[in-house]
C-alpha positions as CSV (number, residue, x, y, z in Angstrom):
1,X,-12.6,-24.5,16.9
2,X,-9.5,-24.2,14.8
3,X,-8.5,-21.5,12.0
4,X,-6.3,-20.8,9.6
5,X,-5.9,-18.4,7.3
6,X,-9.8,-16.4,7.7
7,X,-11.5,-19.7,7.8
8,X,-12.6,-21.4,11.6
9,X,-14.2,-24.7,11.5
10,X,-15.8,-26.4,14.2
11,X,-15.8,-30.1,14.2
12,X,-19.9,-31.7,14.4
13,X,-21.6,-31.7,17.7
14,X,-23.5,-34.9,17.8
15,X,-26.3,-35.6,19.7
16,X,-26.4,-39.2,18.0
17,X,-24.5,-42.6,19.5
18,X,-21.8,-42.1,16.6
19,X,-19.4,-39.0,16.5
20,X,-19.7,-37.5,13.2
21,X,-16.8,-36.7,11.3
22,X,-17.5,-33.7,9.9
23,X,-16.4,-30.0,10.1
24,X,-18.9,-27.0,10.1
25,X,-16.6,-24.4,8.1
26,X,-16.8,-20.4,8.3
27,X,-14.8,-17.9,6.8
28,X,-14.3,-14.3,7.8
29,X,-15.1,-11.5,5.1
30,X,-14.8,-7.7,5.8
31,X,-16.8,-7.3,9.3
32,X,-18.1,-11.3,10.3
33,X,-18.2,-14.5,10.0
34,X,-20.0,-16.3,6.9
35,X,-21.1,-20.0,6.2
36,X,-18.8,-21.6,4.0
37,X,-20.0,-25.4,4.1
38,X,-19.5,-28.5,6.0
39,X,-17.7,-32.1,5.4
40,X,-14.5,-33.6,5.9
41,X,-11.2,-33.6,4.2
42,X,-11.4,-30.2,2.7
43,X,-8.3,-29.3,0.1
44,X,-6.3,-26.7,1.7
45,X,-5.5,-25.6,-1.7
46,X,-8.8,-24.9,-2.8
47,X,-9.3,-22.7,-0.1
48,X,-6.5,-20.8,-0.2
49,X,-4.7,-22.0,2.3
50,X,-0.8,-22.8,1.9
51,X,0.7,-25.3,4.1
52,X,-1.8,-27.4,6.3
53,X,-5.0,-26.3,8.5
54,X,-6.5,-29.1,11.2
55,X,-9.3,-29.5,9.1
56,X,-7.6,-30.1,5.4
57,X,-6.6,-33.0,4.1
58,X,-3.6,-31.4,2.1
């Protein structure tokens, strides 16, 4: 798991022979966690975040 700025994302679990690449990415708002979406190389910009997270690209 790695956050930054409200949002945690969880790289994919894979049960397959290749690792996926992907990121499973939540973001907290008022009292829990919510589903934000999943992929790879999010834009820390457009969510947000200044500077760098693990999981941007930017």
């Amino acid at each position: 798991m790695e956050c930054a700025e409200g949002l945690a994302a969880a790289s994919r679990v894979s049960t397959a022979t290749t690792v996926g690449d992907g990121w499973y990415l939540r973001q907290f708002i008022g009292k829990g966690w919510m589903y934000h979406g999943e992929g790879s190389g999010y834009d820390c910009k457009d969510l947000g975040i200044e500077g760098s997270a693990p999981f941007g690209v930017s």
